[in-house]
C-alpha positions in Angstrom: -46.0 -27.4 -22.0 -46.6 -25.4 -25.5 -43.4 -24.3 -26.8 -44.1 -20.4 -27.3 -44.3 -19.4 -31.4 -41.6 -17.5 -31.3 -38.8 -19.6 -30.2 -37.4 -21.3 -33.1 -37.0 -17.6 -34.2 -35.1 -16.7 -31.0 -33.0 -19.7 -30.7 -31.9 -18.6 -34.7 -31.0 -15.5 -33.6 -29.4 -16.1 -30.2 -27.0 -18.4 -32.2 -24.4 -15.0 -32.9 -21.8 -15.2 -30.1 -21.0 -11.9 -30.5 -24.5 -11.5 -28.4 -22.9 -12.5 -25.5 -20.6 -10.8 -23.0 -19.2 -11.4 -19.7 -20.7 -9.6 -16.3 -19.7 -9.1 -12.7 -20.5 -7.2 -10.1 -22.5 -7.5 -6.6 -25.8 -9.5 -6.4 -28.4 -9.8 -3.7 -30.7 -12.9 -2.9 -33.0 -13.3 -0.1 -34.9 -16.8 0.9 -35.8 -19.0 3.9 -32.9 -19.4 5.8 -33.5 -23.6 5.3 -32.9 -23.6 1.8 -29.6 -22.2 2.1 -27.6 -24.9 4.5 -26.3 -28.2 2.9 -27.2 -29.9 0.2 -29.0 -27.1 -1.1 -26.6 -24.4 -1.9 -26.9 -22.6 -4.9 -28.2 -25.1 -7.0 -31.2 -23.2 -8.6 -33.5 -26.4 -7.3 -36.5 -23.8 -6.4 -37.0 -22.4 -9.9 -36.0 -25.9 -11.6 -39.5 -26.9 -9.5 -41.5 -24.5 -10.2 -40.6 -22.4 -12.9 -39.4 -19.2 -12.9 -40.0 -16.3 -15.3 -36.6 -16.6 -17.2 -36.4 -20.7 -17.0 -39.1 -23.1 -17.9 -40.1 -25.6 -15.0 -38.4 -29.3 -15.0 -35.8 -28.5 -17.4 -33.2 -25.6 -16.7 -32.3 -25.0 -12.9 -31.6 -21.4 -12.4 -30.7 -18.7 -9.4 -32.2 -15.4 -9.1 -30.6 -12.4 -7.9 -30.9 -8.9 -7.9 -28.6 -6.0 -8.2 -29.8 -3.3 -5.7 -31.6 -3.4 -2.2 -34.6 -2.1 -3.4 -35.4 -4.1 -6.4 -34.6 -7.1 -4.0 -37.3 -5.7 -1.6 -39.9 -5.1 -4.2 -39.3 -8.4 -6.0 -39.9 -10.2 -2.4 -42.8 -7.9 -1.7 -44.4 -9.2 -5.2 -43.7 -12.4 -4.4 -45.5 -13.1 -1.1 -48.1 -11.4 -2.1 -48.5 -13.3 -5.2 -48.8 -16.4 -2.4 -52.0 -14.4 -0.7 -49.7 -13.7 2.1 -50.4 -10.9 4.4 -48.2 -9.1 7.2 -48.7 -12.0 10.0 -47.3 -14.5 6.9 -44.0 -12.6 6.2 -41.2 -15.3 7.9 -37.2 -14.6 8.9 -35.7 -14.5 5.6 -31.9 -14.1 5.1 -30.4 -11.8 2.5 -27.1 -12.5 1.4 -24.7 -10.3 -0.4 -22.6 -12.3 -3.2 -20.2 -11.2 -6.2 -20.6 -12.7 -9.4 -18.6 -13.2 -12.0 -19.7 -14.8 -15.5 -18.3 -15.4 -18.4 -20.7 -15.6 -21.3 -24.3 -13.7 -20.6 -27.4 -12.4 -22.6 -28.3 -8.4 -21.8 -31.6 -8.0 -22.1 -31.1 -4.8 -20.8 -29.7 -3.9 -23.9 -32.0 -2.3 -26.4 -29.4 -4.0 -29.5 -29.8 -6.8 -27.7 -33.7 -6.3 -27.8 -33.9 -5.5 -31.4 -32.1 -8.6 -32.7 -34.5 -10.6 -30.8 -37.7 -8.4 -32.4 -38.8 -7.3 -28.9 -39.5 -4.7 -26.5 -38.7 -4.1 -22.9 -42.7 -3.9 -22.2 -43.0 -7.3 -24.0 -41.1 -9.1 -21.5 -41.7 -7.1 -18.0 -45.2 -7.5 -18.5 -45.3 -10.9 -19.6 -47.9 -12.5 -17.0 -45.7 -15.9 -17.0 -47.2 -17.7 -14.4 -50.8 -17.7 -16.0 -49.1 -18.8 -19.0 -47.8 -21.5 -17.3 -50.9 -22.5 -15.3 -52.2 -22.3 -19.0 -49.2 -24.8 -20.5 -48.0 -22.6 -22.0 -44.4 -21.3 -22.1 -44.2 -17.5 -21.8 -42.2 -15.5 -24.1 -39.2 -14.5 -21.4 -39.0 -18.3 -20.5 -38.8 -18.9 -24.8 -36.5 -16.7 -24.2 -34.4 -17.8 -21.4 -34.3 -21.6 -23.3 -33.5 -20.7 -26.2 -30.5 -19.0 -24.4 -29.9 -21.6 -22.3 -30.4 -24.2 -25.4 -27.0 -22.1 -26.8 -25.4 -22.8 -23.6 -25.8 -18.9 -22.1 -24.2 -19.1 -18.2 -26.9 -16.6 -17.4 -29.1 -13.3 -18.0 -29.4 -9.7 -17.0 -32.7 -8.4 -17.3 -35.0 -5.9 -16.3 -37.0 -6.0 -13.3 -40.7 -6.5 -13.8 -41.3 -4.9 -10.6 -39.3 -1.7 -10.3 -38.6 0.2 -12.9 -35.2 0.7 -13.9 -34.2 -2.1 -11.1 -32.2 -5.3 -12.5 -31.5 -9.0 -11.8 -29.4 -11.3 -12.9 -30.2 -15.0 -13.8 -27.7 -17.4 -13.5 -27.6 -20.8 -15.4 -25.2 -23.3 -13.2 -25.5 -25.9 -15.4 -23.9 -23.9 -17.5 -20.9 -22.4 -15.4 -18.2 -21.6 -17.5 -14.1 -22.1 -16.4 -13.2 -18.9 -14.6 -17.0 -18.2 -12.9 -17.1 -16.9 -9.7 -20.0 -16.7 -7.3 -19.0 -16.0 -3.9 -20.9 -15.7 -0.8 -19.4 -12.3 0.6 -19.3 -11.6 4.4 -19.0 -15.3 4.7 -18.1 -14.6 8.7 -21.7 -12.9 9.9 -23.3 -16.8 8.2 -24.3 -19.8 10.8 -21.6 -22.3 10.8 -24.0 -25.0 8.8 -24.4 -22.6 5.8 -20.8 -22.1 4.9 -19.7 -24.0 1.7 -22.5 -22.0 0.1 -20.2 -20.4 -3.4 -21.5 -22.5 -6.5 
């Protein structure tokens, strides 16, 4: 894959610590109930695959999750459609609730943040990534997300590209930090097999 232009500029930039700062609070995640029991867990295998829009494809695992119900819903709803699915496709999926707690994250819900990095919030919710990477090449918010990851970020907060004002959270678990926590919460209303799920 083509490296995007700008990321020797971003990975200069992102090199200030003071750039970073810690985040918790409640995250939701939704997927096919099969991905979630043993070995899987929350490994960030699915975007490590097939790329994601904050992690580029075969190099940096990564786990999605957003921080309100309906930003969840309109994320999923983007999704299968993106996959040509109609009504009759849409399968059992399970949502799980979870708190996270990380230690060392790039806002890009910031607009400080944004202006160090020479960018706007339009430049990165409308980035089309997946055509650039049917194209080879990487798209700016996965430049961005390496070049984070490259100066060992634990994760991201970010805007939603599909509901405005909505935000998810990307975290990095090859990069968990002493002190993390990611819990599964209502850990009692789960199938036997999928307990063990926390990172």
């Amino acid at each position: 894959m083509k490296a995007h232009p700008d990321f020797s500029r971003f990975f200069r930039f992102l090199s200030d610590p003071a750039l970073y700062t810690p985040w918790s609070g409640r995250v939701l995640r939704q997927t096919l109930p099969r991905w979630l029991s043993t070995p899987y867990r929350i490994t960030g295998a699915g975007a490590l695959l097939k790329g994601a829009r904050w992690n580029v494809k075969g190099l940096m695992p990564a786990v999605y999750g957003s921080t309100d119900p309906d930003t969840l819903h309109e994320e999923g709803v983007y999704k299968a459609r993106r996959f040509g699915w109609t009504d009759d496709d849409f399968k059992p999926k399970l949502t799980l609730s979870m708190q996270w707690q990380l230690q060392h994250v790039l806002d890009l819900t910031s607009p400080e943040v944004l202006d160090v990095l020479g960018i706007q919030q339009t430049d990165i919710v409308g980035c089309d990534w997946e055509q650039e990477q049917l194209n080879g090449r990487e798209a700016i918010t996965q430049a961005i997300g390496r070049a984070a990851f490259e100066k060992l970020a634990e994760g991201l907060v970010v805007p939603s590209a599909r509901r405005p004002g909505g935000v998810n959270v990307v975290y990095y678990p090859a990069h968990r930090r002493e002190g993390t926590i990611i819990e599964t919460l209502d850990r009692e209303t789960l199938p036997q097999d999928m307990h063990g799920l926390d990172a």
